[in-house]
C-alpha positions, 0 to 999 in steps of 0.5 A: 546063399551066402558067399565067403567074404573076399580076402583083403588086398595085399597092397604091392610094395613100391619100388623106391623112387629113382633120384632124378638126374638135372640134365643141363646142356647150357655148361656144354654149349658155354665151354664150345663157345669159349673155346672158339673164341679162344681159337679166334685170339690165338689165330689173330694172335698168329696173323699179327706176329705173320704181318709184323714179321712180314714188315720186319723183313721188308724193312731189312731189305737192301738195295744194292747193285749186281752183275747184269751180264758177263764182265771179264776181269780188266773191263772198264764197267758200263752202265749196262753191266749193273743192276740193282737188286733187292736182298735182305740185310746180312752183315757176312755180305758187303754188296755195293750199294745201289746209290754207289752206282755211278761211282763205279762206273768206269771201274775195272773188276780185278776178276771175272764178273758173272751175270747175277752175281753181286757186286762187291767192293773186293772185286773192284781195282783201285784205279779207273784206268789201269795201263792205259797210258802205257803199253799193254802185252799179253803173255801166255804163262804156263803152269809153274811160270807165275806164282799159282793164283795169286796174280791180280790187277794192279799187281807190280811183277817182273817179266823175267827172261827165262833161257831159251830152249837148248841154250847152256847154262855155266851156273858159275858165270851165269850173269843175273836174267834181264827182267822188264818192271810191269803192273797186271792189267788183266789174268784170264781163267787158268785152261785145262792145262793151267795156262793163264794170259797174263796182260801186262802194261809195260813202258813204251821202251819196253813193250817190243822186247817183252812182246818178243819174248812172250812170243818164244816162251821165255818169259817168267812172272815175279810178283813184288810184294804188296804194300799193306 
């Protein structure tokens, strides 16, 4: 018996070959590491200019005196009131130096000193020892008395007697105010009422009278004009 001959294969057709892709992972490990080390530069980089800046301030640093405590207008600067303190180099600040310190002693402020304050030249009277050879009288001032805030150590004025309260004026015969010459040693802070003491070195001849007169409220300030 005789079988039929098989059918020849058909051979299956091949699908085309797929193109193959490299797979490089170096070039991705290369760009990470140079962006690290560019983050180290820039970071460094960073550091110096922070630690040069850092120098910069501290070497623009200054040394000058401030007020350790309270000093009122008029006294005689110790030892104690000062201090030194460290600020940076600003040329709207005139502070004292520290090394000045000793020729400041002694020296009376022409204004109140409060404690932490720095201290300036501006602040500070000409002289050593004002009104100390001569009298010293306090007189209450009243608002309108005494020219407003412009009174200050070593200022020359005239104690003008005012009249007395009552007392008739003939402004036809009105013979000229006797006034006293006297220099502004100190001038308190102005109350709620506006009333400073002002206290004023007058001549030994003088200091009865204008005491006097203060005591009664009658006395007026003239401040005489400032040399330049």
């Amino acid at each position: 018996m005789e079988f039929p001959a098989a059918a020849p294969s058909v051979p299956r057709p091949q699908s085309p070959a797929r193109p193959e892709i490299p797979i490089t992972t170096a070039p991705v490990k290369r760009e990470r590491r140079w962006a690290v080390v560019a983050l180290c530069v820039v970071l460094a980089v960073m550091c110096a200019l922070g630690a040069a800046a850092a120098v910069t301030s501290a070497s623009d640093r200054a040394r000058v005196l401030a007020v350790a405590r309270d000093v009122p207008a008029g006294q005689a600067l110790t030892d104690g009131d000062l201090t030194v303190a460290e600020v940076s180099a600003d040329a709207a600040l005139t502070p004292v130096p520290a090394d000045d310190k000793a020729a400041v002693i002694g020296k009376r402020p022409a204004v109140d000193l409060r404690k932490g304050g720095l201290l300036t030249a501006s602040q500070l009277t000409a002289g050593t020892g004002l009104g100390d050879d001569r009298q010293q009288v306090g007189v209450q001032v009243k608002r309108g008395q005494a020219p407003a805030g412009t009174l200050a150590p070593g200022d020359q004025v005239l104690a003008v007697t005012t009249p007395a309260q009552g007392e008739q004026t003939d402004p036809e015969n009105e013979a000229p105010p006797t006034s006293i010459k006297a220099s502004v040693v100190t001038v308190s802070r102005p109350d709620a009422s506006g009333t400073v003491v002002v206290n004023l070195a007058v001549a030994e001849t003088d200091g009865p009278l204008l005491a006097t007169r203060a005591a009664m409220g009658r006395i007026a300030l003239v401040r005489e004009p400032r040399s330049s």
